[in-house]
N, C-alpha and C positions, 0 to 999 in steps of 0.2 A: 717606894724606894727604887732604886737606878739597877736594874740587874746587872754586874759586873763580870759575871762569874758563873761556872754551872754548880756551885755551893750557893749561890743566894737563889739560881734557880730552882735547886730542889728543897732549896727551906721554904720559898714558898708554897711551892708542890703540899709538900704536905702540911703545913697548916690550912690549906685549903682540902685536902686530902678529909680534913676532922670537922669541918663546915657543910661535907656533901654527905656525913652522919653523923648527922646532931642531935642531941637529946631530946629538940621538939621534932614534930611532928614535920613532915618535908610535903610537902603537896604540890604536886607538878600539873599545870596547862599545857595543853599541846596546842600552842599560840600561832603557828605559822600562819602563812595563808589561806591552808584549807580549813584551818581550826577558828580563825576569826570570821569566814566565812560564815561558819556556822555558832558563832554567836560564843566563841572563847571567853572574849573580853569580859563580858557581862558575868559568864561564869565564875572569874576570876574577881571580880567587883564583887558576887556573893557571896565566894568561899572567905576573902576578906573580911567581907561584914559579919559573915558569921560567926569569924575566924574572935574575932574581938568580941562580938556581944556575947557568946558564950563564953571568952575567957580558954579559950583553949593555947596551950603552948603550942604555936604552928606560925610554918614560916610557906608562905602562897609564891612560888614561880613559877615564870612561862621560859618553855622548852618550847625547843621545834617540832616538825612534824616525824615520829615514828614509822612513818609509810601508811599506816591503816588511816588513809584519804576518807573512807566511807562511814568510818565511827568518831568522826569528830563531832563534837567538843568529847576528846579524852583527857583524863584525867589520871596521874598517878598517884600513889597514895605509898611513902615512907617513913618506915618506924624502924631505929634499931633494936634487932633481937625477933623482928616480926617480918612474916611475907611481906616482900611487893607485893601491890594488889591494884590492877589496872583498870580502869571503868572505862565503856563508851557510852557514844550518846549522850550522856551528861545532858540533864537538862538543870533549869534554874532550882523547882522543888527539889529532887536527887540531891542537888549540890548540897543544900542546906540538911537535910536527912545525913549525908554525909558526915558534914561537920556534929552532926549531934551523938552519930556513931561513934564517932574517935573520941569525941567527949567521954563518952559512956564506956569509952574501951570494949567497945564492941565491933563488927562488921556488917557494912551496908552491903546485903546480898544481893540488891538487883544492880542493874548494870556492868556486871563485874564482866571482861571478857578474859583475864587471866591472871593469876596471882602462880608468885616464884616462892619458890622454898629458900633464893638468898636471903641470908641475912644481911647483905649489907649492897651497898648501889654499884658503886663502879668498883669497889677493894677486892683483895684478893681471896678464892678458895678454891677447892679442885677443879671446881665448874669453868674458870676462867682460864681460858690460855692466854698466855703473855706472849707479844707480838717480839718483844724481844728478851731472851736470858738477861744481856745485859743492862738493862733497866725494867726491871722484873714491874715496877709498877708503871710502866710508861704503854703507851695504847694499845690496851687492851681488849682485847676481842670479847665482847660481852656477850653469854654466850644463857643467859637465862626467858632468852623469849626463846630458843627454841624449842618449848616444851611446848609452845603451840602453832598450830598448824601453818600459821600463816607466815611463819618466820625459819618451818623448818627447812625449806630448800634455799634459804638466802645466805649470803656472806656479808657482811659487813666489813668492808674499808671506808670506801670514802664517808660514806654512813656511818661510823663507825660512833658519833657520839652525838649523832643525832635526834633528838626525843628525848636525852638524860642527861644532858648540862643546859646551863644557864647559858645559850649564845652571847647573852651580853655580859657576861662576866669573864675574863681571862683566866683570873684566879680558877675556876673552874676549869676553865679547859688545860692549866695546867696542872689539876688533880689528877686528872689523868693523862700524863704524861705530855701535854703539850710543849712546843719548845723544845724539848730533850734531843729529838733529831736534831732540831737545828745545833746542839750543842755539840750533839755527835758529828754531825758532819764539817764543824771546824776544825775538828781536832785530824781532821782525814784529809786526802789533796784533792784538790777540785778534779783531778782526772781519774781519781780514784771514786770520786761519788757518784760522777758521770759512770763508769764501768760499772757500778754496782746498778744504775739505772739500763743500761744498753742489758747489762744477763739477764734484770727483771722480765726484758721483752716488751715492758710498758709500751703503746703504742696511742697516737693521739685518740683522745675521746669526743673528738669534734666532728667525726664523721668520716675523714678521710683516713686516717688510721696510721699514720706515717710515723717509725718509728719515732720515740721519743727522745732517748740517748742520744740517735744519730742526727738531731735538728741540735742538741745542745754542743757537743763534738763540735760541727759547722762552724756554731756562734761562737766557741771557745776559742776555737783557732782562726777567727776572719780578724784583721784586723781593723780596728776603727779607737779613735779617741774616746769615745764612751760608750759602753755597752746597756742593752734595757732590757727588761723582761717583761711582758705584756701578758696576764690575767684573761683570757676570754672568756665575758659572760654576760655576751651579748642577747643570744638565747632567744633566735628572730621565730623560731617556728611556735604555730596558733597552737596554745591551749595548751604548753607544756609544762614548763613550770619546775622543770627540774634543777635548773641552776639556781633557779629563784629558792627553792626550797631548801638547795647545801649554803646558797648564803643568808639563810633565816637560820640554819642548826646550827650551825657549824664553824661562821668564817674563817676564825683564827686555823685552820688547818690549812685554807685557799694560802691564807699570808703566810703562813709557816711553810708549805710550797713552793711559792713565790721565792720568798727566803734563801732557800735551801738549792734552788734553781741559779737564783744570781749570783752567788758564792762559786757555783759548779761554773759556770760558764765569764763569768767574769765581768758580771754588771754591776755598776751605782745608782740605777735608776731604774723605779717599776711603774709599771698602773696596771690598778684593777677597774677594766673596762664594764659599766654594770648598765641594764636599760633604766630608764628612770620611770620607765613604769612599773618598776618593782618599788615600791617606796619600802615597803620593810627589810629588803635584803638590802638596801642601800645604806636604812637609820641602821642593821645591826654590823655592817661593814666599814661604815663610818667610825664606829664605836670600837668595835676591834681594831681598826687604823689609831686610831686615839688613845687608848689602852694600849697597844703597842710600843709605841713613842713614848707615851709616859714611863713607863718600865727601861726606857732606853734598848731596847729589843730592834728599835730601827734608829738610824743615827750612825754616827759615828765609831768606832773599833767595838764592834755587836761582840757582847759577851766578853769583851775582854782582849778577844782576838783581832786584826788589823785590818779585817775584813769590815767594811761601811756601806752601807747600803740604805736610801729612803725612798718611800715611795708616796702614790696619792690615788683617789680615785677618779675616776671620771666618768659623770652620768650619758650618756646615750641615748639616743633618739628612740631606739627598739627597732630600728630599720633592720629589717631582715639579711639587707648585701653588708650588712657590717659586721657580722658573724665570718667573712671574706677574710683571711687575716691581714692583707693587705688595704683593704675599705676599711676594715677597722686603724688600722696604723694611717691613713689619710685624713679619717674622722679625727685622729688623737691630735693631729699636727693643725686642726682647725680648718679644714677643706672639707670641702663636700664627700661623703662617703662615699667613692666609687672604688673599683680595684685598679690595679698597674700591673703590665704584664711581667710575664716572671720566666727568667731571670733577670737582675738579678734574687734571689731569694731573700727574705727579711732576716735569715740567720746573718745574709754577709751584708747587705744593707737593709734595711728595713727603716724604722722611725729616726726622720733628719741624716736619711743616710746613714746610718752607724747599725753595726751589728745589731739581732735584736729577735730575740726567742718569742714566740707567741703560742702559751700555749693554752687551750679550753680547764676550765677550772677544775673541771672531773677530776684531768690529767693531774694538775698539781695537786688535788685532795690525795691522791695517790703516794705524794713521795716520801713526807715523812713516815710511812707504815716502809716502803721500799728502803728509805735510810736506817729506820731503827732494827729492821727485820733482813734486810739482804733480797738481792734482787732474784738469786735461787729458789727463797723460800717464797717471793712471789711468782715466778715460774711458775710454781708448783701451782698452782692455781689457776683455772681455768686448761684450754688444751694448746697443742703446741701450735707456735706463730699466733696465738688470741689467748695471752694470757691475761690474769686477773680476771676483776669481777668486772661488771657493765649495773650503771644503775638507769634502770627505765621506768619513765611515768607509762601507766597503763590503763588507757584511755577507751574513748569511747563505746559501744553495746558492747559491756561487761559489768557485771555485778556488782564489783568492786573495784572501783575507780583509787586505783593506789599508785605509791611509788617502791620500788623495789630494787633489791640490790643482789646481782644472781651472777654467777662464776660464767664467763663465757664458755660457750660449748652445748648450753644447755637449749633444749629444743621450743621454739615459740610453743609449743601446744603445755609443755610446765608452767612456761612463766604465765600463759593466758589463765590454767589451773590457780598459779597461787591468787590472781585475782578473784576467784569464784566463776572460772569462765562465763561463758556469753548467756548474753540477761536471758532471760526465762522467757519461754515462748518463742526465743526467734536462734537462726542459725546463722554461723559463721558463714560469708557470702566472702569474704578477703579480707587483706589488714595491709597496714601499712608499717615498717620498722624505722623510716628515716624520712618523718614529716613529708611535706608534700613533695619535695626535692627528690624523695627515694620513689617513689611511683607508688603501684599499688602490686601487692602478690594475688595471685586466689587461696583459696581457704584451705586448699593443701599441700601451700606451703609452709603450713603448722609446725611440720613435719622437718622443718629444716632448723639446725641446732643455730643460736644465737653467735655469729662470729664475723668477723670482714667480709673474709674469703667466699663463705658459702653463700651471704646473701649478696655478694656482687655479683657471684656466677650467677644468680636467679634473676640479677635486675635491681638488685635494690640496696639501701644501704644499710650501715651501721649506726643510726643516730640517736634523738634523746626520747624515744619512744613506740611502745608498740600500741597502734588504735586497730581495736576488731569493730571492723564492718558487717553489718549487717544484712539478711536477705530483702529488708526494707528500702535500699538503698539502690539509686541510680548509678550506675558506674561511669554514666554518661556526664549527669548533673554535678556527680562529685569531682570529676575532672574537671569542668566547667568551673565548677567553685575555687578549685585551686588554684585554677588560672585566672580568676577575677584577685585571686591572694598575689599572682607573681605579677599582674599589671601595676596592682598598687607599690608594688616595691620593689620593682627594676629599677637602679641606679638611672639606666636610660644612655648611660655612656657605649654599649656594644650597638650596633645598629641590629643586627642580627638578632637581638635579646629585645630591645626596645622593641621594633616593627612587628619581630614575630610573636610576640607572646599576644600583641594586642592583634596580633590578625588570626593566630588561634584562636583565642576568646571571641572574636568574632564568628568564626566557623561553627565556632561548638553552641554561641549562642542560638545562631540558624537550625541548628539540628536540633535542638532542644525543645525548637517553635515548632517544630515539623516543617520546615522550610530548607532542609538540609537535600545535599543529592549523595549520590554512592560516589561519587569522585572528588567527595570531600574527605573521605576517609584516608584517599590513598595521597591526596594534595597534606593533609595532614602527617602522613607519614613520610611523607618528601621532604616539610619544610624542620622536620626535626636535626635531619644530620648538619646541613649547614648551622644553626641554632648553638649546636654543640660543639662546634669545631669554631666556628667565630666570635665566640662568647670569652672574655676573658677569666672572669670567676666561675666558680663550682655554684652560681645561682643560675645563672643563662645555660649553661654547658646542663643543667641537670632538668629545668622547666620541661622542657620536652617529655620527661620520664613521666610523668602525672598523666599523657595523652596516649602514648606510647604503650604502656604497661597495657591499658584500659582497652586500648583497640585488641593490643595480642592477646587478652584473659577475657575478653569480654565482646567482642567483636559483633555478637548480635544481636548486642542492645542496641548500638549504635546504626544497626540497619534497621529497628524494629521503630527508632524514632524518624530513621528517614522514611520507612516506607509506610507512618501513619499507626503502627500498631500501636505506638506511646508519644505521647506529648507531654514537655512539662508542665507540671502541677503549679 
């Protein structure tokens, strides 16, 4: 049916509401990426077959990734009236023991890493705070894994239904309150939803941090014949994986974002920009664009109200400079992805010249929790000028390779904790919090809480992950590497970014051989400021910091291979 109304919207709501507890048995995969990695699929092939030759009333889906990256294939297990009861590891035997348990109405005790005392998934009871009074059942803060460890320092927004609905189902995601903001905020004025984002303090989650209210404000008031709104998830930096993984749980929150963004500022036209080397975030993106449209959700007077809006996707190469939000608006219009100097800025022309809001998907997972909730009570979260939460992939020599969603403010040596900090037997040597782009810190600056402000005064930035480094590790070699990462993906249009990243990489290769001199260090620290000052995008203007960093924190590695003490391996 055609959603007309926010009465046929919440008639849906809850008949899906009585589908996410059903009388049979609810068995949840944790399908994402890291979970098919680890042999999901097959899981889920089992718990099916099992599902049927023993005759059990049970119904097998896949969910996205919960953040525990390191106990994949996890598996949920729901019965009304009975704990959640969550397993890792999962293997194919396990799986089928499983199914024999629930037959037996009994519990598979191995595997288990945590079972809830709710009774019920996402509904309501004291345990749950409701993000908003006024739609008591709309996105809620599910608040039963905090009983264990790994989820007591986290917050859940953008996360926020990630791991516990069906990504490809809408009806799900309007179980729990989906859409509702966007109902809410029709009924509001566009300058009123914008002000309720500006008090949030929401600030971009793409790295530069620029508020977010005041880029939409810009776009509302520039004039042009059609206005757009652009989805960034592009997501160039190696081995992250975090956009990938909100658009595996979660998308309809990105579109409802989206949504809720172009309404504010005054657009008919969006794209969500995705790499296509995410093939899963792309099919489950696709399908929530498709579910969307069928619902009449995108189309023509949305909801009823006069406001029209469609959008579409568009696959991406995964080039690192089109994360640029300009390269990416070049890429969209069919040109080669390079950046354009700025001003003017893309809020007052951007794609085909017309106004045009661009913002990272983080940011938009954000607004409907902002629109149902008020931008005060997101304030309230995180500390002042870095509110809200930050979700980071938490990578590299660490125990537990996860994703996590943590209040800014909070200090890298917690969030390295909720991982299981640094793998056994070796020590924190430095980390990195803004891919190779932010440089590298040393290891105490652990020590510094997670926000803009403080890791740009140290040198580094705010981006989509924290990787701990090891005392294993060349500081020289790992600069080297990064720089073999920015040759391959300069646009090549700065002369300054083009020349100099491939004559750094040359330098560093030399040193590397043992073939380096001591007047390369400081030719290297020479050729960085011009780099950054004649670079037009935040890729050339930042490459430098990967060299930079390494020489200041690390200075006498780089003499130990000039003067023969180390050679590369």
């Amino acid at each position: 049916m055609k959603i007309k109304s926010e009465s046929d919207l919440k008639k849906i709501s809850d008949e899906a509401k009585s589908k996410l507890l059903p009388s049979e048995v609810r068995i949840q995969v944790g399908a994402a990426t890291c979970g098919v990695a680890k042999r999901a699929r097959v899981i889920k092939e089992v718990l099916e077959s099992e599902v049927k030759r023993q005759k059990l009333k049970a119904k097998v889906i896949e969910v996205g990734c919960n953040g525990m990256c390191y106990q994949e294939p996890i598996v949920n297990v729901i019965q009304k009236g009975k704990p959640k009861i969550t397993y890792g590891a999962m293997t194919v035997d396990k799986a089928a023991q499983l199914v024999k348990a629930l037959k037996e109405k009994t519990v598979l005790k191995e595997n288990i890493l945590f079972r809830t005392d709710e009774e019920e998934i996402l509904i309501t009871d004291e345990k749950v705070r409701y993000v908003s009074d006024q739609f008591p059942e709309s996105l809620q803060e599910v608040t039963e894994y905090h009983q264990y460890p790994f989820y007591q320092k986290q917050k859940k927004i953008v996360l926020r239904n990630s791991g516990l609905i069906d990504p490809r189902s809408i009806e799900e995601y309007m179980a729990c309150g989906g859409y509702r903001s966007l109902a809410k905020a029709l009924t509001m004025s566009a300058e009123y939803v914008i002000k309720e984002v500006i008090d949030s303090g929401l600030r971009g989650r793409g790295g530069a941090g620029f508020p977010t209210g005041a880029k939409w404000k810009a776009c509302q008031e520039a004039q042009g014949d059609t206005k757009y709104v652009i989805a960034n998830g592009s997501e160039g930096d190696p081995d992250i994986g975090m956009h990938r993984s909100m658009l595996e749980g979660d998308p309809h929150s990105i579109l409802e974002g989206m949504m809720i963004a172009a309404y504010a500022v005054g657009a008919s036209r969006g794209y969500l920009y995705v790499s296509n080397n995410y093939s899963l975030a792309l099919e489950n993106s696709k399908e929530a664009l498709r579910q969307a449209k069928e619902y009449g959700l995108l189309g023509e007077n949305i909801l009823g109200s006069s406001f029209s809006f469609d959008m579409e996707i568009d696959e991406g190469g995964g080039a690192y400079v089109c994360g640029e939000e300009t390269a990416l608006i070049t890429s969209l219009e069919g040109g080669y992805g390079e950046p354009r100097p700025r001003p003017p800025f893309p809020a007052q022309r951007g794609l085909w010249n017309q106004p045009t809001v661009v913002n990272n998907i983080e940011t938009l997972a954000n607004i409907p929790v902002i629109t149902a909730k008020g931008g005060n009570w997101f304030s309230s979260i995180g500390v002042k000028g870095n509110t809200g939460t930050k979700v980071i992939s938490l990578s590299g020599s660490i125990n537990n390779p996860c994703l996590v969603e943590v209040p800014l403010g909070m200090s890298l040596k917690e969030i390295i904790e909720i991982g299981g900090g640094v793998s056994e037997g070796r020590k924190c040597k430095a980390l990195t919090t803004g891919g190779p782009s932010g440089g590298v810190l040393p290891a105490k600056s652990v020590r510094l809480p997670l926000n803009y402000d403080e890791l740009s005064k140290a040198g580094s930035l705010l981006g989509s992950g924290v990787t701990v480094i090891d005392d294993d590790v060349s500081m020289v070699e790992l600069a080297r590497y990064f720089l073999s990462f920015f040759k391959e993906e300069t646009c090549g249009k700065c002369t300054t970014c083009r020349e100099g990243v491939k004559k750094m990489h040359e330098i560093l290769e030399e040193i590397c051989q043992g073939r380096g001199e001591m007047e390369d260090i400081a030719l290297l620290e020479k050729m960085s400021q011009p780099m950054s000052d004649g670079s037009l995008c935040a890729l050339g203007k930042t490459i430098p910091n990967a060299v930079i960093s390494t020489i200041k924190h690390f200075r006498n590695e780089y003499k130990d291979y000039i003067t023969g003490k180390k050679v590369s391996q």
